[in-house]
N, C-alpha and C positions, 0 to 999 in steps of 0.2 A: 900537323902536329907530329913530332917526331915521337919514334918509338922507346918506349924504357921498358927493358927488361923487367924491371924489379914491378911491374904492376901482374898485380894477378890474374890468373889466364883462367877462361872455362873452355871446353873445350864440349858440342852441344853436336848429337847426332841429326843432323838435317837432311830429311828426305824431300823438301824441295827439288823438283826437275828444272834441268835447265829450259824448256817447252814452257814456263813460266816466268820471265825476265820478271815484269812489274809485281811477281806476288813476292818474290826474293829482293827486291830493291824496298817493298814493304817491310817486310820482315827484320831487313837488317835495318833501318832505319827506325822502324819501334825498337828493336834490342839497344844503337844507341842512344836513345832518350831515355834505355834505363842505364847508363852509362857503362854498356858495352860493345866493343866495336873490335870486325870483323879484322884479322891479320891475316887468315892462312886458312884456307877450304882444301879439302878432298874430294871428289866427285866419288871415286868408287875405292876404299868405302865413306859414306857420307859424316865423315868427321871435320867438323869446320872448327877454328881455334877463333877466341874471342880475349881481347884485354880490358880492363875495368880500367876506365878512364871519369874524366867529369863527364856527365850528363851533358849530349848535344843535340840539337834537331839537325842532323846532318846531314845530306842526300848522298841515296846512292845509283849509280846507273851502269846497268849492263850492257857493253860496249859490243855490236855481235862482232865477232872475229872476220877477217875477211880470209883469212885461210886456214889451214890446219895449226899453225904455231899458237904452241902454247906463252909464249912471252909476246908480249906487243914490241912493234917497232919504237926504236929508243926517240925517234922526232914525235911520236907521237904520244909518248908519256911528259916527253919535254915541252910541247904545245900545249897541252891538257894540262900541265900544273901550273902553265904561266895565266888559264882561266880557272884559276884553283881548285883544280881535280887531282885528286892524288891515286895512285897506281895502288890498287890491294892484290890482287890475285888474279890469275885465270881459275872460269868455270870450264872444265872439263876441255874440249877443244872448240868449245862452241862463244865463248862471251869471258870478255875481258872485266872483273870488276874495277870500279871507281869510284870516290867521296870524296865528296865537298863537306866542309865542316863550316864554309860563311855561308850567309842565306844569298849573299849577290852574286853567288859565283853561276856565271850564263850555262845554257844545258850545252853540253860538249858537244853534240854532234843534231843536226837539224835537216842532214840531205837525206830525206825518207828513200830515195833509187837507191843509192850508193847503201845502205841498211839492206834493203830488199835483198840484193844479189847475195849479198852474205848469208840470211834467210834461206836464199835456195841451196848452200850444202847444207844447213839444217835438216832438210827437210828431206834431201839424199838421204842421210844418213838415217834420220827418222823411218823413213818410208819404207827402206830395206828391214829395217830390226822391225816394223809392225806389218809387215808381208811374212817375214818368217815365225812371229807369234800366231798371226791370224791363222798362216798352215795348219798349224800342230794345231789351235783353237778347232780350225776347221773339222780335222780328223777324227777328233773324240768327239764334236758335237753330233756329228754326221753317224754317231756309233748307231741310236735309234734304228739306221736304215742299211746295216749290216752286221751288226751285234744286239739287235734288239731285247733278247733273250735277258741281257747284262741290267739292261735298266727296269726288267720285270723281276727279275730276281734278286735284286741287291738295289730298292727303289731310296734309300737312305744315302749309300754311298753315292749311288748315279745324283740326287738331287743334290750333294753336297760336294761335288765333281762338278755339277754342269753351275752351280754358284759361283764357284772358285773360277772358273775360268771363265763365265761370260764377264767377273766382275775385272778381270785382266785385261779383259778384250776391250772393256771401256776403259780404261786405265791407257791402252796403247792408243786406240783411234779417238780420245779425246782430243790428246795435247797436239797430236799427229794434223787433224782436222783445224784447229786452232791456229798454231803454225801458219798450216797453210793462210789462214785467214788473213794472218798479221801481214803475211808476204804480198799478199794484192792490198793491203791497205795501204801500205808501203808503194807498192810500183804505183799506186793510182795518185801519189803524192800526199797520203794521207802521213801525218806524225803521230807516232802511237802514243797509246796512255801510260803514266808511267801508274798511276792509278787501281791496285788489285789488292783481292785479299788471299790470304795464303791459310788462314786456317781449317776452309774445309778441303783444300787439296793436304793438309798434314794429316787430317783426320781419315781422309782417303786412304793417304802412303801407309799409315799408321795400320787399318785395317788390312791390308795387304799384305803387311809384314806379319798380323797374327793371325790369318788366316796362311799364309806360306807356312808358319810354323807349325801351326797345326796339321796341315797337308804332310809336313815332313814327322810328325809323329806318330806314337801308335794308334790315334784316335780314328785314322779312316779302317784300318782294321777291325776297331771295335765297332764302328756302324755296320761292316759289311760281317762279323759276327750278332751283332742286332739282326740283321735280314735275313740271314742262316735261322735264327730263332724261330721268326719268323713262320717260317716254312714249318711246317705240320706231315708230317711223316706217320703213317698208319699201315697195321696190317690188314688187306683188303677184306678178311673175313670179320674182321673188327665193325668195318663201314657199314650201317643200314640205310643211310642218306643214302639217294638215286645219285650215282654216279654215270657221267655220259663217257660211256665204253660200254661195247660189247662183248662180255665174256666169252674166253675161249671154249668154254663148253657149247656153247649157242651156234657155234661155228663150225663145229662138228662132234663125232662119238668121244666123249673123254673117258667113259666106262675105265679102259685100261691103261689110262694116265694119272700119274702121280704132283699133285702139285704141292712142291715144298716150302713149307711156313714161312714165315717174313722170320728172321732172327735180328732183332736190333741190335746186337753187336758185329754185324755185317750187314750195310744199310743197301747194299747193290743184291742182297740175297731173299730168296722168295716172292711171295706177291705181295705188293704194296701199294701205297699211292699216297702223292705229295700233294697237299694244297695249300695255296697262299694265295694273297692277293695284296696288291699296290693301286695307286693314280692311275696307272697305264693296263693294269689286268685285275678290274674287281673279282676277275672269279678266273682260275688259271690252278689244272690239273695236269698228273705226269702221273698216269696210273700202267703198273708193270705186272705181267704177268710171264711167267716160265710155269711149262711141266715137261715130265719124262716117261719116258714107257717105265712098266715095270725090268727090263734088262738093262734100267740105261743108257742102253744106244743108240736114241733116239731122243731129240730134245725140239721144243716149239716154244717162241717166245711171242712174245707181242707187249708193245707199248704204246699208249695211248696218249695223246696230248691234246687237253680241250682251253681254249682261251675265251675271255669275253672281252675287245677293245675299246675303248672311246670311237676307232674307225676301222675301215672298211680297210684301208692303205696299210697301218698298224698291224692288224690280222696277217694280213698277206706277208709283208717284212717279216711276223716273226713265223709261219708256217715255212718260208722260203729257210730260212736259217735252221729252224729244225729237218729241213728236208734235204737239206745239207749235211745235216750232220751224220743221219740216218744212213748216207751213201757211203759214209767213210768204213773201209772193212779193214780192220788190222794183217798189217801186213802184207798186203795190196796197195798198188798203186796204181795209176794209169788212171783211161779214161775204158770202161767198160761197156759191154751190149747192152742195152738199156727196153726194155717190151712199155711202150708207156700209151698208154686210151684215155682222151676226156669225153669226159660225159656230162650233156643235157639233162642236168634233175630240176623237176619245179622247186625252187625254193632256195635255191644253192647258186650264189654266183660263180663259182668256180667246183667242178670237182672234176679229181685227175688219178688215176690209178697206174704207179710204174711198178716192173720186178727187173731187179739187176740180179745177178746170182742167186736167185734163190729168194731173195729178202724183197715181200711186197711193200710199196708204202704208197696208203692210201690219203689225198687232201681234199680236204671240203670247207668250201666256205660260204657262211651265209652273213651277208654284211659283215660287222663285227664281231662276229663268232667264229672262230675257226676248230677244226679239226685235224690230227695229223694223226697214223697211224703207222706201225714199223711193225712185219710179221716176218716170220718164219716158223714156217708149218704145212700140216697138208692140207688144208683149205685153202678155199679159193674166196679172194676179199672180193673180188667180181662179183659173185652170188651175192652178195650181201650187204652191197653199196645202200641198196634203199633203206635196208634198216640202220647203217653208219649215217643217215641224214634222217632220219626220223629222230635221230636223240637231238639235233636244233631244237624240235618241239616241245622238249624239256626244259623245265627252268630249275638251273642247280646255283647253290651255294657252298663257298669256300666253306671248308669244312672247320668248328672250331676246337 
């Protein structure tokens, strides 16, 4: 049927992939039964042109390319029309479209080998672009077991992070894996279906695309200010619930030490203590303490970090990251003399006590429970390791 200007044109965003031939030869093929048919597609961005014609059941079949050209070769649009297929479009660099509008016209192409090899740039191409999604998927998913802190702290954003991307990650090694399937159905001399449906893959793309938007708005901000919330900030003299730390006065003479009030318009100043809890740390403290001599010239600090995990592994990932962090000294760098003793306690799979300049930091772990500790001061955390693992025997609660 030849083309006339003057019929009215829609023009319909379709996120159909081309990793779907048969659900796209569906698609267009209900569109002309309702008497519109396909002239002109876009791959990127996904705007395809449509003309309002009579109502036909008319086939359509995606031709895969045999090389990178976007125009087919001219004997082969000349062949194909003399079995009444008619040339619509190329899909992106991957498939030639085509329609028949009589129901006798034979299927255009029936050598399943000669299909397959065309298949395998597919699947180059494919394979590269979902190696390089998988990387970056890889990176952040893997964050757990070297940012672990990220998904204790902000359990909203990390849950609505790691949704968004595993639902990508199906999205690339679906059509990918697929693919590959049609290519050995193909070289084993099978003819494929032309057979599919395409609505729950539109309903797929469709969520992709408002889930991307939302990723691109201010709303992951608002979850990780939700998780801020979250978090419960206290002045230690406030707390009468048992918290696991051991005050600095327990650890030696504070007589002639001054410890300065928590001021909640300065959240890093005095003593205090955070608690909160997520899926990953029902019960998870950051309790801080500073004092000073009376002249000033002398200061001791210490922080306390107690967790509760689902595991033993979990624990460990996030004491390792806090014990990291603990080492960083502003404006220093390098790698420093480090004094570090583990120690055999009943009860404790792990405890290790280092001092690098000055700053001790004490770890303890029993199963799912961990401990970290960061001092400076003139005590000595050695003396007093058995009573830093006696607070295991405690059972505490986030605070509300």
């Amino acid at each position: 049927m030849r083309k006339n200007t003057l019929h009215p044109s829609l023009f319909l965003p379709v996120l159909l992939p081309p990793a779907f031939p048969e659900a796209i030869e569906r698609f267009l093929e209900d569109m002309a039964r309702k008497g519109w048919f396909l002239e002109h597609l876009s791959y990127f961005p996904p705007l395809w042109r449509f003309e309002k014609r009579e109502a036909a059941s008319a086939r359509y079949r995606l031709e895969a390319a045999p090389d990178t050209s976007r125009v087919p070769p001219l004997q082969m649009t000349e062949l194909y029309a003399e079995y009444g297929w008619r040339y619509v479009a190329p899909l992106s660099h991957f498939f030639y479209v085509f329609a028949a509008e009589t129901a006798d016209a034979p299927e255009i192409h029936s050598d399943p080998l000669v299909q397959s090899r065309a298949y395998s740039r597919m699947l180059r191409s494919y394979g590269l672009f979902s190696l390089a999604i998988l990387v970056l998927l890889g990176v952040f998913l893997a964050m757990p077991l070297y940012r672990p802190t990220f998904f204790i702290t902000y359990p909203r954003l990390s849950l609505f992070l790691i949704g968004y991307f595993l639902f990508i990650a199906v999205l690339v090694l679906y059509p990918f894996f697929r693919l590959l399937r049609r290519k050995r159905l193909l070289a084993r001399g099978h003819s494929l279906s032309h057979k599919g449906s395409y609505r729950s893959i539109l309903l797929a793309e469709i969520l992709l695309v408002i889930l991307t938007l939302i990723f691109l708005t201010p709303a992951p901000g608002k979850l990780r200010a939700m998780d801020q919330e979250n978090t419960l900030r206290l002045a230690l003299a406030e707390v009468s619930a048992p918290l696991p730390y051991l005050p600095m006065e327990t650890l030696y003479s504070t007589e002639e030490w001054i410890f300065p009030p928590y001021d909640s318009s300065d959240e890093y100043s005095g003593n205090y203590v955070t608690s909160q809890n997520s899926f990953l740390a029902p019960v998870y403290f950051s309790i801080h303490e500073q004092a000073r001599d009376a002249e000033n010239t002398v200061a001791s600090y210490q922080t306390t970090f107690y967790g509760e995990f689902p595991s033993g592994l979990l624990a460990k990932a996030v004491s390792l990251e806090l014990i990291s962090h603990q080492k960083d000294f502003p404006g220093l760098s390098g790698k420093f003399q480090t004094t570090e003793e583990t120690y055999a306690l009943e009860g404790c799979g792990e405890a290790r006590w280092q001092n690098i300049l000055g700053r001790q930091i004490l770890y303890l772990r029993r199963e799912g429970r961990m401990l970290v500790v960061s001092y400076e001061g003139p005590a000595d955390l050695r003396e007093h390791i058995g009573e830093y693992a006696s607070l295991f025997d405690e059972t505490y609660f986030a605070l509300a």
